[in-house]
C-alpha positions in Angstrom: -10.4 8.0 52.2 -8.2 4.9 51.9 -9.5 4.8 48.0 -8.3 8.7 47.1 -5.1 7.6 48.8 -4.5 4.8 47.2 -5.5 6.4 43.6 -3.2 9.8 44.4 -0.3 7.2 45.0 -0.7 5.4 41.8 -0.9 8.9 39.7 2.6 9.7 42.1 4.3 6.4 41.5 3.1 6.9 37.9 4.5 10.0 37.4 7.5 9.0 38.9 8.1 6.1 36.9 7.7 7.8 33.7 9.8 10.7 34.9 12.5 7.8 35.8 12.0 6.1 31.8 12.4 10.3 30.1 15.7 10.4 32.2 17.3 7.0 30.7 16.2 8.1 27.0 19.6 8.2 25.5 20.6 11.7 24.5 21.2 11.1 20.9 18.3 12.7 17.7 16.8 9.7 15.9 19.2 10.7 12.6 21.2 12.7 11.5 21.3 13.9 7.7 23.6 16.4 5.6 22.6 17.9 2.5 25.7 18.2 0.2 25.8 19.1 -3.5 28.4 17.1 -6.1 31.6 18.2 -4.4 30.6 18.0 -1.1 30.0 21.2 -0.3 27.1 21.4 2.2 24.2 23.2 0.7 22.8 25.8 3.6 19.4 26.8 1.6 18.0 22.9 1.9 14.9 22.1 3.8 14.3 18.2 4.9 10.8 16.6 5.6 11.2 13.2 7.6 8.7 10.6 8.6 9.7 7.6 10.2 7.9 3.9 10.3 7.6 1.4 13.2 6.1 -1.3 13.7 3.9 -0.4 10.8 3.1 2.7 11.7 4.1 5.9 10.3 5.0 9.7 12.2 6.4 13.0 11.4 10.0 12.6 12.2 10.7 16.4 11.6 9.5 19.6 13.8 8.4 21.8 11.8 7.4 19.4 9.3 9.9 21.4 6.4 12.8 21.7 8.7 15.9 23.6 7.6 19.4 22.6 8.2 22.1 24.3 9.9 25.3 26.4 8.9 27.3 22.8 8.2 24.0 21.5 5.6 23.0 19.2 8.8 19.2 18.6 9.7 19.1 17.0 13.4 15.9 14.8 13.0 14.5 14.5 16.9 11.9 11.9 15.7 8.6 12.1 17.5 7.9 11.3 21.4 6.8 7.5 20.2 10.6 7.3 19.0 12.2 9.3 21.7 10.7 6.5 24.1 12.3 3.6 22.3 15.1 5.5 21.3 17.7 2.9 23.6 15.5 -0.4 21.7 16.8 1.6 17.9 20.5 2.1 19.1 20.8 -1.6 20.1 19.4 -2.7 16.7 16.1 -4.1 18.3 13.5 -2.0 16.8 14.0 -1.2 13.2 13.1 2.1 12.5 12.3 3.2 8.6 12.9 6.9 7.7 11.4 8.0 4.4 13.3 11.7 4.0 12.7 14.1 1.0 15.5 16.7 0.9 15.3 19.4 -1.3 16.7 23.3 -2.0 16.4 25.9 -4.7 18.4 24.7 -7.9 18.7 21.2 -7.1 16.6 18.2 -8.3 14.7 17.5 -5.1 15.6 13.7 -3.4 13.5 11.2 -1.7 15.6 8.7 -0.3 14.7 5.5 2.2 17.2 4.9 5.3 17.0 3.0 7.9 17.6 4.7 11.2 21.1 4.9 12.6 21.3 7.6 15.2 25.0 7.8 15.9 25.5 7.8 11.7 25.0 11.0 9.5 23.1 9.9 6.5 24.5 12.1 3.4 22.0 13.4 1.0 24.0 14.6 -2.3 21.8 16.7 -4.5 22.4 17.3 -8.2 21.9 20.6 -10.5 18.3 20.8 -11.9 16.8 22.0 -15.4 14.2 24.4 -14.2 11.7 26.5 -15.4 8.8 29.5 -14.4 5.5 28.6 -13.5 2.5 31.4 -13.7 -0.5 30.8 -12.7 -3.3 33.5 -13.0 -6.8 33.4 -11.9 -9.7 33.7 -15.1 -9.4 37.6 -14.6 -5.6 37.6 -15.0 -5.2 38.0 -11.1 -1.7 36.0 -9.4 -2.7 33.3 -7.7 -0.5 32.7 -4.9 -0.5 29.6 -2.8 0.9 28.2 0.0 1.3 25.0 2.3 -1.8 23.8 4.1 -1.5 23.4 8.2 2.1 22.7 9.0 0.5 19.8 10.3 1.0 15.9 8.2 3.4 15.2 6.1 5.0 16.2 2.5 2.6 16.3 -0.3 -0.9 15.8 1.0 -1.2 20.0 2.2 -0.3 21.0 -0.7 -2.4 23.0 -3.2 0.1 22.3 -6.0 1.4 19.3 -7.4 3.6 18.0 -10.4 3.7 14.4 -11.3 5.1 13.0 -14.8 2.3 11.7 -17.3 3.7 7.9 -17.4 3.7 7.8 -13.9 8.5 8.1 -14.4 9.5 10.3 -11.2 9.7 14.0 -11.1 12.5 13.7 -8.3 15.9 11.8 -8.1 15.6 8.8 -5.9 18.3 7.5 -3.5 19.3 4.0 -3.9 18.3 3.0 -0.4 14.7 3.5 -1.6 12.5 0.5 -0.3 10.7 -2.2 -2.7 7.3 -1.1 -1.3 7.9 2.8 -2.0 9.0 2.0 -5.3 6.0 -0.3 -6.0 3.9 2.6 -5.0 6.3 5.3 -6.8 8.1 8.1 -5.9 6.5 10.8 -4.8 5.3 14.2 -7.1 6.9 17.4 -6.6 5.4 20.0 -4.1 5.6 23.3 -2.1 9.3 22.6 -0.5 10.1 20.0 -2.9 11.1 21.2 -6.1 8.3 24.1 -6.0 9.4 27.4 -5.2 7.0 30.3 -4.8 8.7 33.6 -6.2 5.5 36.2 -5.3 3.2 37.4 -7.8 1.8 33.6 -9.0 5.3 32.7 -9.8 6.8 29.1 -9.2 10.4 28.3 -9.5 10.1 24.5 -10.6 13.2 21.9 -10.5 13.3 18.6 -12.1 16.3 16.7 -12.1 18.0 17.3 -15.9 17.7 13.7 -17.2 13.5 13.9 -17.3 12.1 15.0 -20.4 8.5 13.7 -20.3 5.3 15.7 -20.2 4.1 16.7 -16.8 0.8 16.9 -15.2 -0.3 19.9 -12.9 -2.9 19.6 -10.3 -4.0 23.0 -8.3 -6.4 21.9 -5.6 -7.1 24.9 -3.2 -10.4 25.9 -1.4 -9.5 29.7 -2.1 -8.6 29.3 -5.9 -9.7 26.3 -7.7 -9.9 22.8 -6.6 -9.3 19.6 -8.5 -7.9 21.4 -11.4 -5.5 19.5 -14.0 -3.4 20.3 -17.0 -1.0 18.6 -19.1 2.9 20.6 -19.5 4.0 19.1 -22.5 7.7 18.5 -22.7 8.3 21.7 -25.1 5.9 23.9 -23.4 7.8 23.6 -20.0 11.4 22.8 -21.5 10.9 26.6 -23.2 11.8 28.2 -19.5 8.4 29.9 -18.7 4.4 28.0 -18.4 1.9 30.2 -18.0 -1.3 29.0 -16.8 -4.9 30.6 -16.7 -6.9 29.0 -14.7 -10.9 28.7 -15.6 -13.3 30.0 -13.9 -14.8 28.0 -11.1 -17.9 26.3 -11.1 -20.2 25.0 -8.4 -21.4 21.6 -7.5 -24.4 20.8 -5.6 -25.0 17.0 -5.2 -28.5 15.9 -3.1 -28.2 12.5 -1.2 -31.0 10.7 -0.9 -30.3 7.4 1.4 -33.6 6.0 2.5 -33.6 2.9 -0.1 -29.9 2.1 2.1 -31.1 2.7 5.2 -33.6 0.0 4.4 -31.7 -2.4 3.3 -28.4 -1.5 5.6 -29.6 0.2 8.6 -26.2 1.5 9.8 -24.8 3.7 7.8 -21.9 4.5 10.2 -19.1 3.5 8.1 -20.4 5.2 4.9 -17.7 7.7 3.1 -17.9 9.7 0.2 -15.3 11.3 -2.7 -16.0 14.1 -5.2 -13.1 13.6 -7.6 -12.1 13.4 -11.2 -12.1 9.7 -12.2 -9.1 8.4 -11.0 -7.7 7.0 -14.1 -7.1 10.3 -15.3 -4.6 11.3 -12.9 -2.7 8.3 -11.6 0.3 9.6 -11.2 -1.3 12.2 -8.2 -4.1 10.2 -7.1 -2.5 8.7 -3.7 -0.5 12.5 -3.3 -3.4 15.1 -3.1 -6.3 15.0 -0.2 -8.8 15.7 -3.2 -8.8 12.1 -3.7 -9.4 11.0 0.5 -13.1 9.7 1.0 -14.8 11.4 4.3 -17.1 10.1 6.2 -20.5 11.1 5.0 -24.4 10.8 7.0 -26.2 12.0 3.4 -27.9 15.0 2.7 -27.1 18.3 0.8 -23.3 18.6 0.0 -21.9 21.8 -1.7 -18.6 21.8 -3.5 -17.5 25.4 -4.3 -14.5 26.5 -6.5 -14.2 23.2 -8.7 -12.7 23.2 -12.0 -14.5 22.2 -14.9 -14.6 19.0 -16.4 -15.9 15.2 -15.6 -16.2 14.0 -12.1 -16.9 10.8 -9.8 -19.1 11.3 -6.8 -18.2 7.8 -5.0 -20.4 6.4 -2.4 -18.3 3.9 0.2 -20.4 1.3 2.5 -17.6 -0.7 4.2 -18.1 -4.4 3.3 -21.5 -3.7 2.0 -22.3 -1.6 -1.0 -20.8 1.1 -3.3 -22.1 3.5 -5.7 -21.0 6.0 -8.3 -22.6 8.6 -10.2 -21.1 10.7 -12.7 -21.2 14.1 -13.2 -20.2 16.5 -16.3 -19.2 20.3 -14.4 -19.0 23.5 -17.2 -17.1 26.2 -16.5 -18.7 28.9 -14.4 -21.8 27.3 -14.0 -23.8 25.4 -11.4 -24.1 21.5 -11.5 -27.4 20.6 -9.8 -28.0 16.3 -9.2 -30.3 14.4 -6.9 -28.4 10.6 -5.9 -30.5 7.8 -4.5 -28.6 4.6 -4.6 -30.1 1.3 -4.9 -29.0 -2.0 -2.5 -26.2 -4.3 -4.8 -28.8 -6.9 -6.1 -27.6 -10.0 -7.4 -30.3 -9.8 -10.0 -28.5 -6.8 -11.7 -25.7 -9.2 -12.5 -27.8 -12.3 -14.4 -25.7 -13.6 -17.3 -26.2 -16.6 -19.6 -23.1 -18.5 -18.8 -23.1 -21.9 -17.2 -20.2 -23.5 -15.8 -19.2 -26.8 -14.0 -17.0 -26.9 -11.2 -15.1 -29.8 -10.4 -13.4 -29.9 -7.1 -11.2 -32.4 -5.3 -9.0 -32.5 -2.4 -4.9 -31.8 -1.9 -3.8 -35.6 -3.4 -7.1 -36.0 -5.5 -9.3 -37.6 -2.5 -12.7 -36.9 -3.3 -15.0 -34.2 -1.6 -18.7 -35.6 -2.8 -20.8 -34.5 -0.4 -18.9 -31.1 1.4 -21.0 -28.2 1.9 -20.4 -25.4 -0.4 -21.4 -21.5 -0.6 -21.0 -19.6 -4.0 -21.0 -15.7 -3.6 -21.3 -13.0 -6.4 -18.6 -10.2 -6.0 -18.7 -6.7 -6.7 -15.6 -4.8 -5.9 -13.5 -4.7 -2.8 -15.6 -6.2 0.0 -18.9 -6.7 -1.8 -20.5 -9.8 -1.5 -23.9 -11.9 -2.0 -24.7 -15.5 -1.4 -25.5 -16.6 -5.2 -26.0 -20.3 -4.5 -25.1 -23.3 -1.7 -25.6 -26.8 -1.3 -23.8 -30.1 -1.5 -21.3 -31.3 -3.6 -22.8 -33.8 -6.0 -21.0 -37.8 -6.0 -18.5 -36.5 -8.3 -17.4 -33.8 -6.2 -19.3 -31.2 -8.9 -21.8 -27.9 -8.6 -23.2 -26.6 -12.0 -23.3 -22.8 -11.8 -25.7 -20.9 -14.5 -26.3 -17.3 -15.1 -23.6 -16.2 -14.6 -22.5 -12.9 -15.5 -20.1 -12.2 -18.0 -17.6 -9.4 -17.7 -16.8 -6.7 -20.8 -13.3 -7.2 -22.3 -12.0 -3.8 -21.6 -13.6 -4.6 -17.4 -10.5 -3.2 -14.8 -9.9 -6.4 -12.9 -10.7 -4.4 -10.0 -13.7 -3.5 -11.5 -15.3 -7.0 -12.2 -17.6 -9.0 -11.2 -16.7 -12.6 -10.1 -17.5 -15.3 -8.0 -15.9 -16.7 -5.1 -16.3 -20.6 -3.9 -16.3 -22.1 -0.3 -15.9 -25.4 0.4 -16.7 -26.5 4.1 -16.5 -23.0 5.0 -13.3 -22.1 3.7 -12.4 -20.1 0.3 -11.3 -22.3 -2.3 -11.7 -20.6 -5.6 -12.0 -16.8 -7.2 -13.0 -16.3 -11.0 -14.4 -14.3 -13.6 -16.0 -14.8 -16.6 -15.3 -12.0 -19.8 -16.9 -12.0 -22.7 -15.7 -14.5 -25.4 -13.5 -16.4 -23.2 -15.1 -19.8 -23.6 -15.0 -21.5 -20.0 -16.9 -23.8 -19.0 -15.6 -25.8 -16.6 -13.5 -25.2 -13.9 -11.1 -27.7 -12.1 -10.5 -26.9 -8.5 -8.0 -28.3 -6.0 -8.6 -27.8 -3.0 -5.5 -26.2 -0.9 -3.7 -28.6 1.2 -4.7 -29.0 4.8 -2.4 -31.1 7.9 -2.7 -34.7 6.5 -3.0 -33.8 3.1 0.0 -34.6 0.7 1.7 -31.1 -0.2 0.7 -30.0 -3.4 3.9 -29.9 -6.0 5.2 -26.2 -7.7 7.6 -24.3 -9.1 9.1 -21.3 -8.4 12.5 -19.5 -9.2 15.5 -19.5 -7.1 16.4 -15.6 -6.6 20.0 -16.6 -6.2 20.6 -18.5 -8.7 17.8 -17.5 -11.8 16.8 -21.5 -11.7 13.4 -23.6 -11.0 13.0 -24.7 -7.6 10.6 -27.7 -7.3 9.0 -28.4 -4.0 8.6 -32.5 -4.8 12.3 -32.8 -5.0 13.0 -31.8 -1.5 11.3 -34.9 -0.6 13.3 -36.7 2.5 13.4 -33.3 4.6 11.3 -31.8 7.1 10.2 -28.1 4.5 9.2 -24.8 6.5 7.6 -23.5 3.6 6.2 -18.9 3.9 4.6 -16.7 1.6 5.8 -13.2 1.9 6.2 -9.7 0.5 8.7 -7.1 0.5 5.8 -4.7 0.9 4.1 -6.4 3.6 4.2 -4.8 7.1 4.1 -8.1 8.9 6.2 -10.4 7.0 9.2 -7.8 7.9 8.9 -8.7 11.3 8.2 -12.7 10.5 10.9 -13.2 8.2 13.4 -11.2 11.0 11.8 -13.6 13.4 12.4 -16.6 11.4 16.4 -15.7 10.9 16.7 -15.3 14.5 15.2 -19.0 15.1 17.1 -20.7 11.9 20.6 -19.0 13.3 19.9 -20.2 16.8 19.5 -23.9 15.9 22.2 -26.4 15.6 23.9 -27.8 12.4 22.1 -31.2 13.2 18.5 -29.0 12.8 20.0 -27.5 9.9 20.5 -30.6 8.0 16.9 -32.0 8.3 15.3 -28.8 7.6 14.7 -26.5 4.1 13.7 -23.3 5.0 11.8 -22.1 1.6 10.9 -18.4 1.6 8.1 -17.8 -1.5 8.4 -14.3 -3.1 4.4 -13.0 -4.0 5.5 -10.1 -5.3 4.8 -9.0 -8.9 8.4 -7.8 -9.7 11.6 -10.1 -9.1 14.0 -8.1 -9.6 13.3 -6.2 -6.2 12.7 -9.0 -3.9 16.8 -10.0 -3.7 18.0 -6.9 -3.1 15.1 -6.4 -0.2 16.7 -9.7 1.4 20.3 -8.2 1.0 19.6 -5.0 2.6 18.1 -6.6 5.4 21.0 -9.4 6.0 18.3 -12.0 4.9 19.6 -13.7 1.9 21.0 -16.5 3.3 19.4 -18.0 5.8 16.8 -19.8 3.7 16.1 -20.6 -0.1 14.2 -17.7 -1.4 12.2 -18.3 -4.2 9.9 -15.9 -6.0 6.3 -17.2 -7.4 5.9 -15.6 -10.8 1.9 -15.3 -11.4 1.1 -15.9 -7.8 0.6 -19.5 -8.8 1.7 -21.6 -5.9 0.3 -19.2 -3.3 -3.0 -20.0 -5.0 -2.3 -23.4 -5.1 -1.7 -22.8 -1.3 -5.1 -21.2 -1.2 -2.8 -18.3 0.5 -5.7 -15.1 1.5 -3.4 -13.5 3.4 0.4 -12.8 4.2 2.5 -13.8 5.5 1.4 -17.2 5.9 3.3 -21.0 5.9 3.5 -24.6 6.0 5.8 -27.4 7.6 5.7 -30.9 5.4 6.9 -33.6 6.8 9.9 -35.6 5.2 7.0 -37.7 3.0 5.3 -34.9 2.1 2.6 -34.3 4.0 1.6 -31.2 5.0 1.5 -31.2 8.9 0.7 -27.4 9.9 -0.1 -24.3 8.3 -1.2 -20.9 9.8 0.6 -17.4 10.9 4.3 -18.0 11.0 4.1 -14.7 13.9 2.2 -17.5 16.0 4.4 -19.7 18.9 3.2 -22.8 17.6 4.8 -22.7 14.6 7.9 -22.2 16.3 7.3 -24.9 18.6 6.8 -27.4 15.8 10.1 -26.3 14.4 11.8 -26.9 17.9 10.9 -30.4 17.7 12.3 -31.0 14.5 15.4 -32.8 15.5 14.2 -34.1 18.9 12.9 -37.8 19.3 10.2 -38.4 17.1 10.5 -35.1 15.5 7.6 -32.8 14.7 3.8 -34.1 14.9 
């Protein structure tokens, strides 16, 4: 009895404490946004789609997920419950909150814009007049095809059965200028039902592009009911005439038998096993991430029927997480039925035997000799895919010899390759691969620098200033050196953490102490104005790392990740900068003895 009591007063106090925390949510909407043309004039036909990111993680903002705005072109975005509950931590500027909004309305090139969240601010989205044209689409027989939004479920593009993308991958929409460096690495998103699609009834599609593009599109229908996975090319006359009609061919049927028993074997948990039926993505980049004909399912094996497909060349991918992968492809007519039994082998290093031989030559941060540390050498096979190829001990000279190696075709995606990865005392030290032609055969290695080894010297360039930053000449100061990303989730929240230390400490700290920020991503030009939008920029040096160079150098895996070196140049620390150690260690810079 004195149990039930005591568990019906927890569920009470429970209750009452959360009914306590829904009455001090502040009544304001997570953001507000108004949809104005050129003159600013609000535009009453627009419809906004809003998800928000925090913490890393992403949530339909807007309810329904297309919401319309109201008589003065407003849309009052409520956010979900996860942001109604830390709605007070937003208004005081403690939680960032990222909204990724794509506004839209008949007759205006469509927008997707980046904001971050300001809930007592009215964000103004200002659309522009759009070329546009007609869109038919008829079944084999001539019939309409009509289509319409999945589930009102998940956000913008994914639901719906028809897309447009540009060919070289340009966007189809206007993009706002507070666009984030991680969108636009990944690139605007295609048009859709809601954005910049209009259905008119009878198969016809009212299509708006903003009036400065003049590439060649690419359409993708993908509907269970119609067709699925069907793509065509709009050249830029063809579309720019007013009116694209499009038959669609007739549907064929794919039936693909799985036989796993040689996995099972080899694997025997199969739980984490997925499996895609697509066209092969290189055809269709501009769509790929946009469309859910592209999203791997889980998959046990056994019989799978895919109905309604369009005719052409497909990619039926097998996905063993960590373990194996296999592909088989598959040539579909039109009309007809597709019939194909896969049984996929176990990745065996044997496949991979090559003629090349190569010796590796490894030494330590400072060139202190490793003669004698263990080593592994694995074979690599895409993302994830690994086999012990050899291990042993370093010879006196610090030196394997590696032979048969495989060697890579020219035209080989990088992705695609095969290569070999090296571990020295049980940590990476080394990827390569070997094409054909290439003539390597030998391979110097140093070995990334570890606390008590002498910090290896590099070069990057000062975003600031366009110049070459060397690390060596900072010699005489304590250096808090971290490799970042604009489009990495963590190294937001590090590099926000790491102003709020460097701004708390006194000038005394400040003069002992170069902050260096190192830039991994592959474009420059975005990485300053990332810092500037986010009041970073001048706190630290921020360098970028052109090639990726030092961070290899670093033996960096994973971001963000940093070093303190001492004022003679050795390296002291290095892990996760989100760790309290490393902010420890920077406390004690200053105090007697400094840092150890």
């Amino acid at each position: 009895m004195r149990t039930l009591m005591t568990l019906l007063g927890t569920v009470v106090f429970g209750g009452l404490v959360h009914a306590q925390s829904a009455l001090e949510i502040p009544d304001e909407p997570l953001a507000r946004i108004q949809v104005v043309d050129e003159q600013g004039q609000p535009i009453r036909t627009a419809k906004v789609h809003v998800s928000a990111s925090m913490n890393d993680t992403r949530y339909m903002a807007t309810a329904p997920a297309w919401q319309a705005v109201n008589a003065r072109g407003v849309c009052v975005v409520e956010g979900s419950e996860t942001h109604r509950l830390r709605l007070r931590e937003v208004l005081e500027g403690r939680l960032p909150v990222e909204l990724h909004c794509m506004v839209a309305a008949p007759g205006y090139a469509p927008l997707y814009l980046e904001h971050a969240a300001k809930p007592r601010e009215t964000i103004t989205a200002t659309l522009a007049p759009a070329r546009s044209f007609e869109l038919r689409l008829l079944t084999a027989d001539g019939e309409p095809v009509n289509l319409r939004m999945g589930e009102d479920l998940y956000q913008e593009h994914r639901s719906s059965p028809l897309l447009i993308g540009s060919v070289d991958g340009k966007p189809v929409c206007a993009v706002g200028e507070q666009q984030s460096e991680r969108s636009r690495y990944m690139g605007a998103p295609p048009l859709c039902l809601n954005f910049g699609i209009y259905p008119l009834g009878d198969g016809r599609y009212r299509v708006d592009v903003p009036q400065a593009f003049t590439g060649a599109l690419v359409l993708m229908v993908h509907s269970p009911e119609a067709i699925r996975y069907y793509m065509r090319t709009l050249e830029p006359d063809e579309w720019q005439s007013g009116t694209v009609e499009v038959r669609l061919p007739k549907p064929s049927t794919m039936v693909l038998d799985f036989d796993l028993e040689e996995w099972r074997k080899a694997y025997k948990d199969l739980s984490e096993l997925s499996l895609s039926v697509a066209p092969p993505r290189g055809a269709q980049s501009a769509l790929v991430f946009y469309s859910d004909a592209f999203v791997r399912r889980q998959f046990s094996g056994g019989l799978v029927v895919e109905r309604n497909v369009a005719p052409g060349t497909y990619q039926a991918s097998l996905y063993l997480r960590n373990k194996d992968t296999h592909q088989t492809t598959l040539q579909v007519p039109e009309g007809g039925v597709v019939r194909q039994k896969i049984a996929p082998k176990p990745f065996d290093i044997a496949d991979y035997r090559g003629k090349r031989q190569v010796r590796v030559q490894i030494q330590r941060a400072g060139g202190k000799s490793v003669a004698g540390a263990r080593y592994r050498v694995e074979l690599t096979r895409g993302y994830g895919q690994a086999r012990t190829l050899q291990e042993g001990t370093l010879d006196k000279n610090g030196a394997l010899v590696l032979r048969d190696l495989y060697e890579n075709p020219a035209d080989t995606e990088p992705s695609n390759a095969i290569g070999y990865r090296i571990f020295v005392n049980g940590k990476f030290a080394r990827y390569f691969a070997l094409t054909q032609g290439d003539g390597i055969r030998d391979l110097q290695i140093t070995l990334a620098p570890q606390p008590g080894d002498p910090a290896i010297n590099f070069t990057a360039t000062d975003l600031r200033t366009g110049k070459p930053v060397e690390l060596r000449t900072m010699r005489g100061k304590w250096v808090y050196l971290e490799f970042w990303a604009t489009w990495c989730g963590p190294c937001q929240t590090a590099m926000e953490e790491l102003k709020a230390f460097v701004e708390q400490q006194p000038d005394s700290w400040r003069k002992q102490v170069v902050v260096l920020t190192v830039s991994v991503d592959q474009d420059k030009e975005v990485v300053l104005p990332h810092l500037q939008k986010r009041g970073w920029d001048k706190f630290a040096l921020h360098a970028w790392d052109e090639g990726q160079r030092a961070a290899q150098q670093y033996g960096v895996e994973g971001i963000p990740t940093a070093f303190l070196i001492d004022p003679q140049g050795k390296v002291v620390w290095a892990g996760n900068p989100l760790t309290r150690q490393q902010e420890s260690l920077l406390r004690q810079i200053g105090n007697k003895g400094g840092a150890r």
